[in-house]
N, C-alpha and C positions, 0 to 999 in steps of 0.2 A: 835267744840267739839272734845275733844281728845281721839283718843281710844284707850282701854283699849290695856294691851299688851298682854293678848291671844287673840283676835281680831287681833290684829298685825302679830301677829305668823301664825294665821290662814291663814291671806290673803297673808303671804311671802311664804308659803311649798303652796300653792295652784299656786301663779304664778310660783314656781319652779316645781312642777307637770306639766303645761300648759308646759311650755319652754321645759320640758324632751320628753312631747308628742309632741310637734313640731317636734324637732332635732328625736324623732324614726321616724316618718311619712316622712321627708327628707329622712332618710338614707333606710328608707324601699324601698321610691319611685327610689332613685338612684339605689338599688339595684338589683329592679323591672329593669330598663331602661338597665342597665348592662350584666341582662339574657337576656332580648328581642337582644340584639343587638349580643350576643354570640349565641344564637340559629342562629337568620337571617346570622351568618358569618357560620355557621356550615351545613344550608339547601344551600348557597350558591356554599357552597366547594365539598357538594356533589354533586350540579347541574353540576357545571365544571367539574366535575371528568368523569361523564356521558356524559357529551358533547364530552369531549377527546378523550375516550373510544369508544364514537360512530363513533367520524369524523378519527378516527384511521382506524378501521375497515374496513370503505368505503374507506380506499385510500389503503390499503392492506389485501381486503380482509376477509374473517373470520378468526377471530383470534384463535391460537393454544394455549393452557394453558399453561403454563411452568412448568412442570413437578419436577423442582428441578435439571435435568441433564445438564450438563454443563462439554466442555473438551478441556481444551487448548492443543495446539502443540508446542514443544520449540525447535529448534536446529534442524532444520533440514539440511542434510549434506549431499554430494556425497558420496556413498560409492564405483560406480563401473559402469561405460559409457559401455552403450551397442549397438549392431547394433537397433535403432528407438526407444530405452527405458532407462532407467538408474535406478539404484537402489541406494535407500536412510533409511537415520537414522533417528530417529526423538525420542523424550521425549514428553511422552504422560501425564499428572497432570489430575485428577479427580478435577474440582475446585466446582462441583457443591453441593448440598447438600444428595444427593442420588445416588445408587451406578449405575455405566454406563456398560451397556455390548453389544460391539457392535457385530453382524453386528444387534441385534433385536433392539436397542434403538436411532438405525439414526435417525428415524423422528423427535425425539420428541427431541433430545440432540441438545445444541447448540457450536457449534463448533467454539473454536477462534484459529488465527494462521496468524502472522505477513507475512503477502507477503512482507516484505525488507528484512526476513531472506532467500527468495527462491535464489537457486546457477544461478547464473547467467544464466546459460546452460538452465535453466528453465521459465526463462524471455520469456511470453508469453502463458506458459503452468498452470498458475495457479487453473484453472477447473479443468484440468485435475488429479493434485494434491489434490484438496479437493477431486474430484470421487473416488481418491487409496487409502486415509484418510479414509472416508466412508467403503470402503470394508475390512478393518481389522479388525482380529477377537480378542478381549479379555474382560476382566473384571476387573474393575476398583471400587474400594471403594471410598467413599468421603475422600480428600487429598491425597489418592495415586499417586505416581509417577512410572512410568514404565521406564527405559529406551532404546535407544540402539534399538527400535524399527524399525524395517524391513521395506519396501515397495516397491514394483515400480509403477513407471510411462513410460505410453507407448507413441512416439508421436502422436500425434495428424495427419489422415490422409492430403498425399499430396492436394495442392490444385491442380485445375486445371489450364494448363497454359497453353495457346493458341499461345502464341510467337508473338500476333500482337499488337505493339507497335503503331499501326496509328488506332487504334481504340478509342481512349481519354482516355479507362481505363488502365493503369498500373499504377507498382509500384514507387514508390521515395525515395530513399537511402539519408538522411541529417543527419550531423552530430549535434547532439542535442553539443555535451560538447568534450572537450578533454583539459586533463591536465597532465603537468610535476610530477610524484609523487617520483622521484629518479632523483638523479646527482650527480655524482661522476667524479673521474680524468679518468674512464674508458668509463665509460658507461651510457647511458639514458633512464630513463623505462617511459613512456606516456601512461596512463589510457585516454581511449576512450568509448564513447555510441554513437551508431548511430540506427536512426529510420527508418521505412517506414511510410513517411508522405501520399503515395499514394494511389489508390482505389482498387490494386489489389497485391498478393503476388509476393514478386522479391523470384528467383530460384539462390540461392548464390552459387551453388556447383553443375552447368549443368555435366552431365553424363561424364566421365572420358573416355570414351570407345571411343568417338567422336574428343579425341583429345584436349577438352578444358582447358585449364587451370583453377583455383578457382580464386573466385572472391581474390583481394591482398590490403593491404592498403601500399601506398610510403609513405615516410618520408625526408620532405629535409632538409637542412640545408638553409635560406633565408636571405638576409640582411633587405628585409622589410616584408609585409605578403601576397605578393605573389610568384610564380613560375615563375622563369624567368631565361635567358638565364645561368645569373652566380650563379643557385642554384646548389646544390650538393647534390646528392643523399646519404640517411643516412641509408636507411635500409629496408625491405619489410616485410609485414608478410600477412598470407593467414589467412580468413575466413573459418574456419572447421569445418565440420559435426561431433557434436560431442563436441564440444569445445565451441565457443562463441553462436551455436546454434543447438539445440536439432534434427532437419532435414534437416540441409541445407535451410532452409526456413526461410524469414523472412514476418508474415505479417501485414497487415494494422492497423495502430497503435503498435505494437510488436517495443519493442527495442532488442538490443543487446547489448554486455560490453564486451572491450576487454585490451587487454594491447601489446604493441610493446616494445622490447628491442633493442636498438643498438648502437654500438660505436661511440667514437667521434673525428677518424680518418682524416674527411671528416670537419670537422668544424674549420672557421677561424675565426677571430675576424672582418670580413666584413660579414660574414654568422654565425650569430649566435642566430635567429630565427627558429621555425620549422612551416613546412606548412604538414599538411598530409593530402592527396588524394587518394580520393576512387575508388577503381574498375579501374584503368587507364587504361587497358586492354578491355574496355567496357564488360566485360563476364555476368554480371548480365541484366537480364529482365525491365532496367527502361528506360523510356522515357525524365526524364528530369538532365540534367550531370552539369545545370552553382552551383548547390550548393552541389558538392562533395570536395569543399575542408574545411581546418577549420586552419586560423592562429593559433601558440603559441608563445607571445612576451618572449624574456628571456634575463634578464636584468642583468643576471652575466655571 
């Protein structure tokens, strides 16, 4: 029997009704699964947040709030070598978002500042340096720059030094590095660092009064990268209080930076290598001498 065709019509908008309720009830349900799963990523993110914050805590501590204060230090500079202190410059920047006034907002300010801009002379004093950082007094807006800024640094007191090298603890003098940084038809300038690799401070500048001489670094001239009968002596220079270090002291872990100039007189095309040796005069406090020297191969 054939049916009529509002009958027809009726039964095509009714399965086109069904099919529209299908396809909302789909897109309801995806939509449904979409929030569930963005909530659970959302209760997640807070869990770990808290977890962080907590396992933070216990490994440093109670946590201080961050106040907004923040003070970098730029440029810091010798202005003036004193007897056991020296005085420096320094550019103070406000980076933080609230204004800094020290000496009342130490605690809570966080203080940045490159230690590979410290002067060499200062190599080893870097505490000491944030302490004299700490005690300046000014006031600082957010993005202010100050410059030209003042300070000193005191050293650091003498260790003690007992003189007894047969007790297992002393010092050890190694030369970490040393390089050619000049050459010319005159003259050769050699940048040097040398360590205490040992357990107790070496005394590089024994009292003057006794007679000692300072601790010295040789420079020879070598045909291969030792010292030997037909090396030539190229030049000396002394370790200063004052100059490559802050007290005469160098200690346990503490480097030093230095530089040696000297002619090239003495150099033949059989010797044209340098060897530089530490302390040759034994003047320094260490117990162990097979690794005071440090080849430079040079290949023009």
């Amino acid at each position: 029997m054939k049916m009529s065709s509002k009958a027809l019509t009726m039964k095509t908008l009714n399965s086109k009704l069904k099919a529209n309720t299908d396809a909302e009830r789909a897109e309801f349900s995806t939509e449904k699964h979409k929030s569930g799963r963005w909530i659970a990523r959302f209760f997640f993110s807070i869990l770990f947040l808290a977890l962080t914050l907590g396992f933070s805590t216990l490994l440093h501590g109670q946590a201080t709030a961050y106040q907004g204060k923040r003070l970098a230090v730029y440029r810091i500079a010798l202005t003036k070598v004193e007897h056991q202190g020296v005085d420096l410059s320094c550019t103070l920047v406000n980076t933080g978002r609230e204004k800094v006034q020290f000496p009342r907002d130490v605690e809570n300010t966080v203080l940045e500042w490159d230690e590979l801009e410290v002067p060499d002379i200062l190599k080893g004093h870097e505490k000491s340096i944030s302490t004299a950082l700490k005690e300046l007094k000014f006031d600082l807006d957010p993005d202010e720059i100050q410059k030209n800024q003042s300070f000193h640094v005191s050293a650091l007191a003498a260790p003690e030094d007992d003189g007894n090298l047969n007790s297992g603890l002393c010092g050890d003098l190694v030369f970490d590095t040393a390089y050619l940084v000049e050459y010319n038809t005159e003259f050769m300038r050699v940048r040097y660092q040398i360590s205490n690799a040992g357990a107790k401070a070496v005394n590089l500048q024994p009292k003057q009064s006794e007679g000692i001489p300072k601790t010295s670094i040789n420079v020879y001239f070598v045909s291969g990268t030792r010292i030997t009968r037909g090396a030539f002596q190229a030049g000396t220079s002394y370790l200063e209080k004052g100059k490559e270090t802050l007290d005469g002291w160098l200690r346990p872990g503490q480097s030093l930076y230095g530089e040696i100039i000297f002619g090239l007189e003495n150099r033949t095309k059989f010797a044209q290598n340098l060897v530089l040796e530490l302390d040759p005069l034994l003047i320094s406090n260490e117990c162990k001498r097979t690794n005071n020297t440090y080849a430079i191969i040079v290949d023009f």
